[in-house]
N, C-alpha and C positions, 0 to 999 in steps of 0.2 A: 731359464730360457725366456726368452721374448722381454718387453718394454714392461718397466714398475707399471703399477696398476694406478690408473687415476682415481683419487675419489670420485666417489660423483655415480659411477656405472658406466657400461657400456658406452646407453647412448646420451651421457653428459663430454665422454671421451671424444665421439663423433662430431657433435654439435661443437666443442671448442677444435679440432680439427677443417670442420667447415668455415668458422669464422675468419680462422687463419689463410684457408686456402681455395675454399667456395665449395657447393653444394651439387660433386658428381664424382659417379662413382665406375670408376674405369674397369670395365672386364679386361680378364687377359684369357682368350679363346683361341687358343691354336693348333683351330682346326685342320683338318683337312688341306680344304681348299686354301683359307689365309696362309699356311705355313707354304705350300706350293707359290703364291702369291707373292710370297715376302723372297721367295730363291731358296728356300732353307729344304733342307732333306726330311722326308718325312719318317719320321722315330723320333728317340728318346735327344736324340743331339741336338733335333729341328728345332723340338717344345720349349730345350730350357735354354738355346739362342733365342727365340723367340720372346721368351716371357724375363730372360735378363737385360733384353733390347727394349722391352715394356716397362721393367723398374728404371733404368735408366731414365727413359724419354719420361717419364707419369714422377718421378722424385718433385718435391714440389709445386709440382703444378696441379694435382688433385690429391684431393683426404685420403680417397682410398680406395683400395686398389680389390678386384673379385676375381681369383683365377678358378676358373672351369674346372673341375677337378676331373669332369670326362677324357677332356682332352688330355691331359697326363695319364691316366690309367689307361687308355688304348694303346699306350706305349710299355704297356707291363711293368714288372720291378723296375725299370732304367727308368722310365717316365714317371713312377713315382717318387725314385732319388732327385732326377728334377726337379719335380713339385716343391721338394723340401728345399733345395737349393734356391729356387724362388723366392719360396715363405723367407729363408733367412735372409736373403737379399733387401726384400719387403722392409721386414722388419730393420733392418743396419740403414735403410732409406727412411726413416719412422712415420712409415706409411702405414696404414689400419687395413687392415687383411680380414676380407667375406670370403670363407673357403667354400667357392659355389657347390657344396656337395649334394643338398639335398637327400640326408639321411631321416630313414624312419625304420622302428623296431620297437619291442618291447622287452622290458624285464632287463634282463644281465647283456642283451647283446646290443638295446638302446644305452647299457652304463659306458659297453664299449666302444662303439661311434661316439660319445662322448670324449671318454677318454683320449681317444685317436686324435681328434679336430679342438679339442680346447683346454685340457692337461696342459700346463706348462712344461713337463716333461718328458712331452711328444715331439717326434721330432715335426711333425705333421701339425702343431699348434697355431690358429689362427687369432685374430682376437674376434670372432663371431664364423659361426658359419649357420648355413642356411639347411631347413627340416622340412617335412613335410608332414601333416596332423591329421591325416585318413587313415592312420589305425585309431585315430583318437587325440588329442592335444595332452591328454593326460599322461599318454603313452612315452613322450618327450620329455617327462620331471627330469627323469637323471641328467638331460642334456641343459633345461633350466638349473637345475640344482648349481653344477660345477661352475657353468659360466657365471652365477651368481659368485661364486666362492673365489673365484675369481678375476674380478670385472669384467669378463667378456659375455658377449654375447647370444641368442640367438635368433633368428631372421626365418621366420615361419614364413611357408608359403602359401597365402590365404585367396589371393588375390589375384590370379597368374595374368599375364596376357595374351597368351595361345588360345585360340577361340576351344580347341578342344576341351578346357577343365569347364568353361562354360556354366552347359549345362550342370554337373556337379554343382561348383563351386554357389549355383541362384538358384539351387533348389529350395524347396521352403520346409524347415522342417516342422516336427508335431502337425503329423498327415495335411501339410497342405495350410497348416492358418498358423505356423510361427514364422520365426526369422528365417532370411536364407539359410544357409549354413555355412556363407562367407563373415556374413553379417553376426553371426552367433559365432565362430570363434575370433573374430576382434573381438565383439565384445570380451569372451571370455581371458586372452589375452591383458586386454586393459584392465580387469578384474585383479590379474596377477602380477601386474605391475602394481597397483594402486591401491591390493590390499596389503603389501608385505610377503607374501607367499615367494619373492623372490626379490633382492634388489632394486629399486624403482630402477626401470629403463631398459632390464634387462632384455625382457623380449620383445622383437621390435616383427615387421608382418611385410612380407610382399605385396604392394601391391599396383598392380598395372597400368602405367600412365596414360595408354589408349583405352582405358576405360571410362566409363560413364559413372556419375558417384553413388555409391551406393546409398542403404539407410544408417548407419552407423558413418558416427562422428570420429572421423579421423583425427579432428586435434584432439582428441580423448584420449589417445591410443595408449601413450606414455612411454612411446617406446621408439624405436627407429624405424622410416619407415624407407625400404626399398623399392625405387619405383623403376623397374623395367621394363622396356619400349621408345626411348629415345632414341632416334637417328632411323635406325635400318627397318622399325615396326612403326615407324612415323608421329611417334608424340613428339608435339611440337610446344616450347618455352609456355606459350599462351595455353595448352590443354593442360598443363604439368599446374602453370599459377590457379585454374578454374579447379583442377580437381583436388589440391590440399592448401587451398586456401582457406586461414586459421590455424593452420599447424603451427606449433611452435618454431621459432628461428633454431634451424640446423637439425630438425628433426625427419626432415625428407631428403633423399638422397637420389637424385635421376641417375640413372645408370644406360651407360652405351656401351655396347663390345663392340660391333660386326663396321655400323660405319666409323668409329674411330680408330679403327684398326687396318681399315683399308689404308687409311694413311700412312702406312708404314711399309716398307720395313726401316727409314731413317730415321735417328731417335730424333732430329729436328722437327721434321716435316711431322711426328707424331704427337711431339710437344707440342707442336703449333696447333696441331688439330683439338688436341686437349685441351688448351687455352681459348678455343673459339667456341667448346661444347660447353667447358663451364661458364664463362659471362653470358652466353644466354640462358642454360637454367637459372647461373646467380639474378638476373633479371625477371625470370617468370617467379621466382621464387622468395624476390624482395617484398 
């Protein structure tokens, strides 16, 4: 199941994806409200009109594509046959699929949110999805492991933009006089890219475009980075070039759901809008 693996890693697959198509990375969130928005009924029927309205319009026109995986699950088993119908949608478009999940666990039930989201022989496989490293970044090996074993990836999320992780995420650890411990797992991260511990590029880090730069060197990172807050949280082309300027070419990815989404529900008018999000990141980002 899913697309040959490229050499190279994850985010070598990414980076020559961008080249080809520019550097943004389009949610598919069909929420609530957007799905009411777009006319579509709200359940499992609404989601995956929705999100095959989304591969349609997004084929071509951007690298790669992030579906919410929230919004599929509030719609139970049918919204998860969805989801997968999506994914293979995605993939037959050979568009690079972030399964917004945001899984974290440990031991046998971290192998199996592995399993689920990056097994080739899931029906649920993306080629990265996105974790969270608050029981520990160590806690996430199994989910490193596989996606190393095969080229896909994973998308830690270090860096949020929601002002609530905040406080957490700039606290300073070793009582008060080390790194944040935003700042302490990139580094740790780039460590695991750059010692071998997994694939170079394997793991790549959220991090927030309406943020201010941290102490850690992003173009070090070695990995892909997610940058959510384009459009509807207000980062704008010019904050996106300031805050990962130095990164490696195709190694940042701006991502918008909520205002590239409003554009739709026609897959033209969403195309369009797509094409007007990515030349300006490809411009803050040249």
């Amino acid at each position: 199941m899913g697309d040959p693996v490229v050499p190279g890693g994850f985010s070598a697959r990414v980076a020559e994806a961008v080249a080809r198509t520019g550097p943004l990375c389009a949610g598919i969130d069909p929420s609530p409200a957007l799905v009411e928005d777009w006319g579509l009924p709200d359940g499992a029927r609404g989601v995956h009109r929705f999100g095959m309205t989304c591969i349609e319009a997004l084929a071509g026109v951007v690298p790669v594509v992030k579906p919410q995986v929230a919004f599929f699950e509030r719609c139970g088993s049918a919204g998860m046959a969805a989801l997968e119908a999506v994914l293979a949608a995605a993939r037959d478009a050979r568009l690079i699929v972030i399964a917004d999940a945001k899984r974290a666990d440990i031991g046998t039930t971290m192998e199996a949110y592995a399993s689920a989201w990056l097994d080739p022989d899931s029906p649920l496989c993306a080629d990265a999805v996105t974790a969270v490293p608050y029981l520990g970044l160590d806690a996430l090996q199994p989910m490193f492991d596989l996606a190393g074993a095969h080229g896909r990836g994973v998308i830690v999320v270090v860096r949020s933009s929601n002002p609530e992780g905040r406080s957490l995420q700039e606290a300073l650890t070793a009582a008060g006089t080390g790194p944040s411990v935003e700042d302490m797992l990139l580094e740790q991260i780039a460590g695991l890219n750059r010692d071998g511990a997994v694939p170079e590029g394997t793991i790549g880090a959220v991090v927030g475009a309406t943020l201010q730069p941290s102490q850690f060197r992003l173009a070090g990172l070695g990995g892909t980075i997610l940058a959510p807050g384009v459009g509807a949280q207000g980062a704008t082309a010019r904050q996106v070039s300031g805050l990962f300027a130095g990164c490696p070419p195709g190694s940042v990815l701006a991502s918008s759901s909520r205002s590239l989404l409003s554009a739709g529900p026609g897959v033209q008018a969403l195309g369009a809008a797509a094409r007007r999000a990515r030349e300006e990141m490809a411009e803050g980002l040249s």
